[in-house]
matplotlib code that plots the C-alpha trace (Angstrom):
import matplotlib.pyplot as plt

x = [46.2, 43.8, 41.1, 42.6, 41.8, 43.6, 41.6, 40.7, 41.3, 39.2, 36.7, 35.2, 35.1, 36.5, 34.9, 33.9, 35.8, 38.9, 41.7, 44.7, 47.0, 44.7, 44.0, 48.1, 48.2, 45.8, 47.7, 50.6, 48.7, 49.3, 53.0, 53.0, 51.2, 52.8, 56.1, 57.5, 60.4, 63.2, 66.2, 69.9, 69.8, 65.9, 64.5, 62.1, 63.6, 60.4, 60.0, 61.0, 58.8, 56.0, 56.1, 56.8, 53.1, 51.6, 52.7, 51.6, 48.4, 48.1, 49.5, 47.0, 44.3, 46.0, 46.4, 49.9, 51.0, 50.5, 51.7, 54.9, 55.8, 55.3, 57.7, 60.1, 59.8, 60.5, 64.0, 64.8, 64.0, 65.8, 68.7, 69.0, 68.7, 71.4, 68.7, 70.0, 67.4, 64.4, 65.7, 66.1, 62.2, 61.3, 63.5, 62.1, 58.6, 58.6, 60.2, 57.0, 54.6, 55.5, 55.3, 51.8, 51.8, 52.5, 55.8, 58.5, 61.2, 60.8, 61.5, 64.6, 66.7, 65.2, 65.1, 68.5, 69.8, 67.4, 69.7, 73.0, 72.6, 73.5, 70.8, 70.5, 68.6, 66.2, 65.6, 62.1, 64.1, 65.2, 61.5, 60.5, 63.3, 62.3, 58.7, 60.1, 62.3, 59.5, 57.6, 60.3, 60.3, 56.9, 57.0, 59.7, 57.7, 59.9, 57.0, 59.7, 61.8, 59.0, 57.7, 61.0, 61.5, 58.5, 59.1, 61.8, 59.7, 57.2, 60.4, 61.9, 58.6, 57.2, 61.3, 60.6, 57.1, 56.1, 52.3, 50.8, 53.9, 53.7, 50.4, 51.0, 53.8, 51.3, 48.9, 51.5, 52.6, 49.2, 49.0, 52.2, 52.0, 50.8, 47.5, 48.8, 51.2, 48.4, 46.5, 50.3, 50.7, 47.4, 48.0, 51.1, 48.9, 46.7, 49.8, 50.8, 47.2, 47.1, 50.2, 49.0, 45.4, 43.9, 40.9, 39.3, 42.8, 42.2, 38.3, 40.1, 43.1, 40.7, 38.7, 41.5, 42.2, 38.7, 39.0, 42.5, 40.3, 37.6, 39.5, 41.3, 37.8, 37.5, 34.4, 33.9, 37.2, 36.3, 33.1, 35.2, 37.3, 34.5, 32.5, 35.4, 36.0, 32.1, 31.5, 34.7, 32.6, 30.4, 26.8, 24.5, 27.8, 28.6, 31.6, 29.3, 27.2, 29.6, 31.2, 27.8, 27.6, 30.7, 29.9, 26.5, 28.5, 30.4, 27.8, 25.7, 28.9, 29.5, 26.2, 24.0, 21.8, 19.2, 21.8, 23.0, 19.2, 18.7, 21.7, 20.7, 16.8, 18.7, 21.1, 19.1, 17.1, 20.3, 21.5, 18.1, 18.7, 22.6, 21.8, 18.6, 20.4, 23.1, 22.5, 26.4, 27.8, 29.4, 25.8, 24.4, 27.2, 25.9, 22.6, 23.0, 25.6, 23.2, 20.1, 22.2, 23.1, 19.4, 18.3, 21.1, 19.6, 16.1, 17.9, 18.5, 14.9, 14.0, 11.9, 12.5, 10.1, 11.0, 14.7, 14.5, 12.6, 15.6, 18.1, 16.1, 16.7, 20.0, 20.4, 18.9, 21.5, 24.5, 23.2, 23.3, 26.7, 27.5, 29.1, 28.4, 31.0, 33.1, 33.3, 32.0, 33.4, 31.3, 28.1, 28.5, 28.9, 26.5, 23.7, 24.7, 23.5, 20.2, 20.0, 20.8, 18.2, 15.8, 16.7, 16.8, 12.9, 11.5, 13.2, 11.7, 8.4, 8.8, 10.0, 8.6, 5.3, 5.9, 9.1, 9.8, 9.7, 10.5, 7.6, 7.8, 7.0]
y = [22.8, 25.3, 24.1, 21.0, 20.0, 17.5, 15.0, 14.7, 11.7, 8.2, 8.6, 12.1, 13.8, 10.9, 8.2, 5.4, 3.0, 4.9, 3.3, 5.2, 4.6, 5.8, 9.4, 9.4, 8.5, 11.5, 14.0, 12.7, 14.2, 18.0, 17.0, 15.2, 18.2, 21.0, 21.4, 22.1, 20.2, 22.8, 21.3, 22.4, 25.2, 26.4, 25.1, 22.3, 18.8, 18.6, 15.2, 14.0, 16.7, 15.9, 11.9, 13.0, 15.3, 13.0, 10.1, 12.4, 12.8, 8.7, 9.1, 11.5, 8.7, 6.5, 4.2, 3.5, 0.7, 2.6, 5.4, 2.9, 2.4, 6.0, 7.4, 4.6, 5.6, 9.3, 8.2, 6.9, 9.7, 12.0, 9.8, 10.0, 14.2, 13.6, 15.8, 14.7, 16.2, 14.9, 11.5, 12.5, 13.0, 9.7, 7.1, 9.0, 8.7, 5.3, 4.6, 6.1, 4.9, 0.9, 2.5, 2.9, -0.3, -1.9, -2.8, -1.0, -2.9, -3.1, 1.0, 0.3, 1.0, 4.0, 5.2, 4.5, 6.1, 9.0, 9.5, 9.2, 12.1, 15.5, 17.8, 21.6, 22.4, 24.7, 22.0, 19.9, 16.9, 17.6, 17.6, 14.3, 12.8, 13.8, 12.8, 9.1, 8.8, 10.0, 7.2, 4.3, 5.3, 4.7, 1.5, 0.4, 1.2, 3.9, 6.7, 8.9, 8.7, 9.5, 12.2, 14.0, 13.4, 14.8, 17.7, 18.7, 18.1, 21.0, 23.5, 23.3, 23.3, 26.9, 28.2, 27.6, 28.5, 25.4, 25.5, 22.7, 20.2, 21.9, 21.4, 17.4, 16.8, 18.2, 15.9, 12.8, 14.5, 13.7, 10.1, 9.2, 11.6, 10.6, 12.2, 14.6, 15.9, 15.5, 18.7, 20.6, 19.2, 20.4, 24.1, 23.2, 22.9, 25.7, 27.7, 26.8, 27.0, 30.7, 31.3, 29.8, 32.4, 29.5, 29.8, 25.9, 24.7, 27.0, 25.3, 22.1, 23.2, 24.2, 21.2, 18.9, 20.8, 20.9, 17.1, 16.7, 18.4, 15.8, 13.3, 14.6, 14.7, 19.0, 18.8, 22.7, 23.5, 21.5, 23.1, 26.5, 25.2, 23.4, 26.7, 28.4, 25.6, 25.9, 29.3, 29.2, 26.3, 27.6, 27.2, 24.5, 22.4, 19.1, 20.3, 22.7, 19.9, 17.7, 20.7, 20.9, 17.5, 18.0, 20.9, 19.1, 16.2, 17.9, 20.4, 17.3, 15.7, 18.9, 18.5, 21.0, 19.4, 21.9, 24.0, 20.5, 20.2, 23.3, 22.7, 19.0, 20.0, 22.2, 19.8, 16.2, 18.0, 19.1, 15.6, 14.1, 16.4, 16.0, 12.0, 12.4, 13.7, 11.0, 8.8, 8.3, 6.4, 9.1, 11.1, 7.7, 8.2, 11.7, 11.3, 8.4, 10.0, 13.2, 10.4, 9.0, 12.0, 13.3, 10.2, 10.7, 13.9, 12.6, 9.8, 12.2, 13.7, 10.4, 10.2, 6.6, 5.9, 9.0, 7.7, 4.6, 5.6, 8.2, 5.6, 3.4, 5.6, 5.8, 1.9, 2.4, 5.2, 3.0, 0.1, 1.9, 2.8, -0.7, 0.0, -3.0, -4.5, -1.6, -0.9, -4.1, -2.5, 0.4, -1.7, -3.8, -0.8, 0.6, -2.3, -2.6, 0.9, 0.4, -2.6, -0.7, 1.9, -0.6, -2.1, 1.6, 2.5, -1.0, -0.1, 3.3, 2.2, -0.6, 1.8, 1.9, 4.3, 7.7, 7.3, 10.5, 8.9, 10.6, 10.9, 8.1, 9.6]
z = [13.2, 13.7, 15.9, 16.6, 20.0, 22.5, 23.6, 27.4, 29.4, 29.6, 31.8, 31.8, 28.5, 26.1, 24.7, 27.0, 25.6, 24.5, 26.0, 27.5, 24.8, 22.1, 23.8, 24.1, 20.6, 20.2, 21.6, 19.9, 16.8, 17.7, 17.5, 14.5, 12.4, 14.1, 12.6, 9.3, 8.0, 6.3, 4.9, 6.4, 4.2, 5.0, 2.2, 2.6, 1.6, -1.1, -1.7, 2.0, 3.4, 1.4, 2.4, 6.2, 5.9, 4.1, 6.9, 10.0, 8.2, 8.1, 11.8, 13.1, 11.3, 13.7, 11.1, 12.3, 11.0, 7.8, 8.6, 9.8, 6.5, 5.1, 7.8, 6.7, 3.1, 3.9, 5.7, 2.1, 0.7, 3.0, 2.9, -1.0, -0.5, 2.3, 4.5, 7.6, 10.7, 8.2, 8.4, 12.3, 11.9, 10.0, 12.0, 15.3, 14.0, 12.9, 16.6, 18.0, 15.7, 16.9, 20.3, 19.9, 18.2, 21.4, 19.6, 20.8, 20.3, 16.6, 16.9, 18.6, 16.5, 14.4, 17.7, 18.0, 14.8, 15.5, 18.9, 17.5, 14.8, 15.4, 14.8, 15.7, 18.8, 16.8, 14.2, 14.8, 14.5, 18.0, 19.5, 17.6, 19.3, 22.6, 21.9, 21.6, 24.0, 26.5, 24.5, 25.1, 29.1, 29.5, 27.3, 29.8, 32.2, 33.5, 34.6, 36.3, 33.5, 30.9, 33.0, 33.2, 29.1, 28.6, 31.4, 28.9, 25.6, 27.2, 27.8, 25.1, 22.6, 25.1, 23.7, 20.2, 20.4, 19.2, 21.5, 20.3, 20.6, 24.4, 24.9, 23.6, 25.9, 29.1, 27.9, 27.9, 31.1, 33.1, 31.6, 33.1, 36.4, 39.9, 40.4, 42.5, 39.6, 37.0, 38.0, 37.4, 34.1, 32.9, 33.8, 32.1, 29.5, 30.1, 29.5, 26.4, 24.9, 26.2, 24.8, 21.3, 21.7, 20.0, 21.9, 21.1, 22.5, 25.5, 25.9, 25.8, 28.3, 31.0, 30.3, 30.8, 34.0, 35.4, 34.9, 36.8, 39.4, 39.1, 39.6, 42.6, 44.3, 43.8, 42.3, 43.5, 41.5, 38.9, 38.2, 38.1, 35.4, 33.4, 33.3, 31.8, 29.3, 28.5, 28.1, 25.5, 23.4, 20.3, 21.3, 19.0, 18.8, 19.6, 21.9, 23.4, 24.4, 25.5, 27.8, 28.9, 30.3, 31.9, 33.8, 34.8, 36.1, 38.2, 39.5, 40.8, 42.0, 44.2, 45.6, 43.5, 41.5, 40.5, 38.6, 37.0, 35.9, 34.4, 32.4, 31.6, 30.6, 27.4, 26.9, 26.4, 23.5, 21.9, 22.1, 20.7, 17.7, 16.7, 17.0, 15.0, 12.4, 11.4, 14.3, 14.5, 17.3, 19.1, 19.4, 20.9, 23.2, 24.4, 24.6, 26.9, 28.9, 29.1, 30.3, 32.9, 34.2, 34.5, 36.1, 38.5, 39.6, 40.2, 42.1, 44.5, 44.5, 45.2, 41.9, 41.3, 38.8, 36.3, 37.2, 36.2, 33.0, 32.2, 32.7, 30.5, 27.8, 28.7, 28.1, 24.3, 23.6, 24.7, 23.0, 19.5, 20.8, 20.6, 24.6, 25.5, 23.1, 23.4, 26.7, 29.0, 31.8, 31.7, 30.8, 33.6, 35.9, 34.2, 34.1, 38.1, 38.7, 37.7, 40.1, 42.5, 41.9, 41.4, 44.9, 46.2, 45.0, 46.8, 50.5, 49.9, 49.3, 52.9, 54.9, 58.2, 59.0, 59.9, 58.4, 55.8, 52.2, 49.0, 46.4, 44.0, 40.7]

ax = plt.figure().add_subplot(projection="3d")
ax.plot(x, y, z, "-o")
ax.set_aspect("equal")
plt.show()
């Protein structure tokens, strides 16, 4: 569990194209690996244990049709021990697993059996259980409902000092919130990654916050939060430049650009080197997110020329990030922008004599 971080929401800090169900399923993953499964007696259930690890591991893969039928074999196996709460654990996982399926209804009844078993309060059966039932509500499409399950998921994981199941049901929490609960949900959040001192959880607690606060349109506040999230983040790391990018985003949004520059003039190099050496998708991602960004900036110089050259090397990150087929949304958007500039540089360059006109370089 140990730096295991939540993921942050579509959007801003995530993967373009990671849909909202797979960043719930991700923060579903610091509830899967974060208990230990003890028998009635205290001792571990061995053979049921071990298949319920090894199933969370396939979970957290998010393989989970796979990790379906490990979870199913482990209620066999607890069944045979007569280990009651680690059945509990199975039958509610394999419920939650065909939630993120998109098949709830084939959960139904592990869920079901999962509910009608008595198991101690203490037990981690107890918070799998909660988990999904919060899981079913939102399925149903029951937000209130999922929020309040989920509400009761944080409590009782901050009693047993279970952090990182907390800090997965604040996450849930904000997917399912109105926006103007979202931003309580991730100090909810905040709180139980303090209370963890795990201090990559805390990096990702304020991020998730300064986000919230993004989102709301407190791009000031944001910034705040983002600062604190970056200056938590190892420097020459990939997280460190992606909290970098964040906290340039939001500094340009807020209406200072220069400071966004100087942070973007460190952190495009940094992004040309992690992709130069493996060239993996995400990096692509990065270093066109970083691009656009910086040709945002001269935007606003007016620099339409270096803009449109900076957003051209954008395009040619995203491409070998295949976002064009994995997020068509976001090209479109994206390819629309450029227009735009395009469109933007012309007017400049007709408007009328005398008229003020920004340097095209």
């Amino acid at each position: 569990m140990k730096g295991h971080q939540p993921r942050t929401k579509q959007g801003t800090g995530q993967s373009f194209w990671a849909g909202r169900k797979r960043w719930v399923a991700s923060a579903l993953l610091l509830g899967a690996l974060g208990c230990q499964s003890t028998g009635p007696d205290g001792r571990a259930s061995q053979e049921a244990s071990e298949i319920l690890e090894q199933a969370d591991r396939v979970f957290e893969a998010g393989a989970f049709q796979e990790a379906v039928e490990l979870y199913k074999l482990a209620s066999v196996a607890a069944r045979t021990e007569k280990d009651e709460p680690r059945f509990v654990e199975a039958a509610a996982q394999v419920a939650s697993s065909y939630s993120l399926l998109g098949q709830p209804q084939e959960g139904s009844s592990w869920l079901a059996q999962a509910r009608d078993a008595e198991v101690d309060r203490d037990d981690p059966a107890f918070g799998r259980v909660l988990l999904a039932s919060a899981l079913r509500s939102r399925d149903a499409g029951d937000a209130a409902a999922a929020e309040s399950k989920l509400l009761g998921l944080y409590e009782w994981s901050m009693e047993q000092g279970r952090h990182a199941w907390a800090m997965q049901a604040s996450t849930m929490g904000s997917v399912v919130a109105t926006p103007t609960a979202r931003i309580a949900w991730c100090e909810r959040g905040l709180q139980a990654a303090r209370a963890s001192e795990e201090r990559a959880w805390i990096a990702a607690a304020y991020q998730s916050l300064g986000y919230a606060h993004e989102e709301a349109g407190d791009y000031e506040t944001a910034v705040v939060e983002l600062r604190k999230a970056r200056d938590l983040t190892r420097a020459g790391t990939r997280e460190r430049l992606r909290a970098d990018w964040a906290l340039a985003h939001n500094l340009r949004l807020a209406g200072r650009p220069d400071d966004a520059a100087e942070i973007l003039l460190r952190a495009i190099p940094a992004a040309k080197a992690f992709h130069a050496r493996g060239f993996a998708v995400r990096d692509a991602e990065w270093l066109g997110r970083c691009h656009e960004e910086w040709a945002e900036v001269l935007v606003g110089r007016g620099q339409w020329r270096n803009a449109l050259r900076a957003f051209q090397s954008a395009r040619q990150a995203y491409l070998l990030a295949d976002i064009q087929d994995l997020a068509p949304r976001k090209w479109q958007e994206f390819e629309a922008r450029i227009a735009q500039v395009k469109l933007m540089r012309v007017r400049a360059r007709k408007a009328p004599e005398g008229q003020a006109q920004p340097q095209d370089r």
